[in-house]
C-alpha positions, -999 to +999 in steps of 0.1 A: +000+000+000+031+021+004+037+029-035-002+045-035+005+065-007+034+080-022+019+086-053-005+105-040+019+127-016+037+133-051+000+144-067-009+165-040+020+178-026+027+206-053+010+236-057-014+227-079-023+192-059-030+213-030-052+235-049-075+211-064-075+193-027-087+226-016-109+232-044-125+194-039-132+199-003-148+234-004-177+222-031-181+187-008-174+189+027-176+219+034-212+222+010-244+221+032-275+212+016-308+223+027-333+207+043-357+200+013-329+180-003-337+143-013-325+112+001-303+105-033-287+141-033-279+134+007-262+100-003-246+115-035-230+140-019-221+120+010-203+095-015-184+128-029-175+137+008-161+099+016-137+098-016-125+133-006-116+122+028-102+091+010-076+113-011-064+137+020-063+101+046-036+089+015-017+121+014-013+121+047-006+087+053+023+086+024+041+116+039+046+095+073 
């Protein structure tokens, strides 16, 4: 598992990695829907937040 982690430390280490890390999380963790939202856009966007965490738990784990 090593080799993945340290791929993605080399993706999102630079400048531009950290930027679209930044980007990703600001329109999926830190988005709030409203409370009229469905049951599908909940899960959706609950899927979106789960692979962000996903990429920031491998950066950080490769730069250990």
């Amino acid at each position: 598992m090593e080799d993945i982690e340290q791929n993605y430390v080399r993706c999102f280490s630079t400048s531009a990695g950290i930027a679209v890390l930044k980007h990703l999380r600001k329109i999926t963790i830190e988005r709030t829907l409203g409370p009229g939202s469905s049951d599908a856009e909940l899960r959706g966007l609950e899927a979106q937040r789960a692979l962000v965490h996903q990429m920031e738990n491998m950066t950080q784990r490769g730069k250990k």
